[in-house]
C-alpha positions, 0 to 999 in steps of 0.5 A, a space after each residue: 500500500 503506497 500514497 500516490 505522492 512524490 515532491 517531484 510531481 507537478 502534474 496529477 499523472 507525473 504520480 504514476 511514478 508509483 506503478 513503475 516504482 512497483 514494477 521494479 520491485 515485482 520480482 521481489 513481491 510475492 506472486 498473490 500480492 495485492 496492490 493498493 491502489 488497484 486502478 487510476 483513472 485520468 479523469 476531465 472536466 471541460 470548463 469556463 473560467 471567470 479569470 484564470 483563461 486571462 493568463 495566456 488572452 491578448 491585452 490589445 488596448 488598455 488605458 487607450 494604449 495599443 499594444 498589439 504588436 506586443 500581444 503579437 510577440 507574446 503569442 508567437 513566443 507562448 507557442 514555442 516555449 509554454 507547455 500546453 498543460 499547466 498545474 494549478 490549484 483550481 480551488 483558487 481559481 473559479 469556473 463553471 462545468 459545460 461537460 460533465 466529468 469524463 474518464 480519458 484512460 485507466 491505468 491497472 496497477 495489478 498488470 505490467 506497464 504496457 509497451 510503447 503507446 497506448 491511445 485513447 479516443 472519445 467524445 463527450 457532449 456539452 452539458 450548457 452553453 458557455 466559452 471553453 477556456 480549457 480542459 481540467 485534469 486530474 487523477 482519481 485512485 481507486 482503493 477497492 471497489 467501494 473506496 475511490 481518492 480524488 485528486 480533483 473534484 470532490 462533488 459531483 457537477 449538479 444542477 445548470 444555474 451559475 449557483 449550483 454549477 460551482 465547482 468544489 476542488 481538493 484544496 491539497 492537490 494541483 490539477 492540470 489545465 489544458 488550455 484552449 486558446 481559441 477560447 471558442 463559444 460552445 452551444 449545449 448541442 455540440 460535442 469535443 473530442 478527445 485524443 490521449 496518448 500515453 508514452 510507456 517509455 517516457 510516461 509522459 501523457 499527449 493531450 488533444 482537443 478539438 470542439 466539434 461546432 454545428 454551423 451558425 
């Protein structure tokens, strides 16, 4: 039985550390050991910010100053350097669901580390009209088939009014947000797709969303 904790760690998945941690010591183990936790799953959340989509937004004019030209430079230099994902407490930060939460891959500790790529697709529907600033990310661990640690939402999205659509966030834990920085407008009837590639060499994780808009 082990936390999936490391102080090296910055984003949720970089704790997966811990089944190639578990993977060298296999030969030690004996053959009917049971692995705590069993299962993590890599679960998302597309969400509207109120100001966190700010960090990366052009400024354009301010105080009758333009600077477009300067938001010109830092753009093109945002998209060579920053990483498309970001960790961030998402307590401090608020913002409303336009999806439902998703799973975008499970991880089974009880079994060996995969070779090379494992990739996964998908959909999942708009839930609310809204402006999609990004995607948040976290990593869920489950203990048994009863017990289940979340590193990210801690209560179920409910409801569809700007009141009980606010999200509640583990305060201990920082979460990835994988921003969209066309920042689209998004209707209740369209959808986004997915694409999430896992390198088992590296243990890095690859990110790709794309909203699927109707015309208007």
């Amino acid at each position: 039985m082990a936390e999936p904790f490391f102080l090296t760690s910055l984003l949720p998945w970089h704790n997966l550390y811990l089944w190639y941690a578990w993977s060298a010591l296999r030969p030690l183990l004996a053959p009917d050991v049971k692995i705590l936790p069993s299962r993590g799953k890599l679960i998302g959340i597309a969400i509207q910010f109120d100001d966190l989509w700010k960090f990366h937004a052009p400024v354009r004019t301010l105080e009758d100053f333009d600077v477009r030209i300067f938001d010109d430079i830092v753009q093109k230099s945002s998209e060579c350097t920053d990483a498309p994902t970001e960790p961030h407490h998402l307590w401090e930060y608020p913002g409303r669901p336009l999806t439902q939460q998703f799973e975008l891959m499970t991880f089974d500790f009880s079994k060996p580390i995969p070779e090379g790529k494992s990739v996964r697709n998908g959909v999942v529907d708009f839930c609310r009209d809204g402006t999609c600033h990004g995607i948040a990310l976290w990593m869920e661990y489950e203990l048994d088939d009863t017990t289940t640690i979340s590193t990210g939402l801690q209560d179920e999205v409910k409801g569809s009014s700007e009141t009980s659509s606010r999200l509640v966030w583990d305060m201990h834990s920082k979460q990835g947000v994988h921003f969209i920085k066309a920042n689209p407008e998004v209707k209740e009837d369209e959808s986004l797709n997915f694409e999430v590639t896992f390198n088992t060499l590296s243990g890095n994780l690859h990110f790709n969303f794309e909203v699927n808009q109707r015309e208007r």
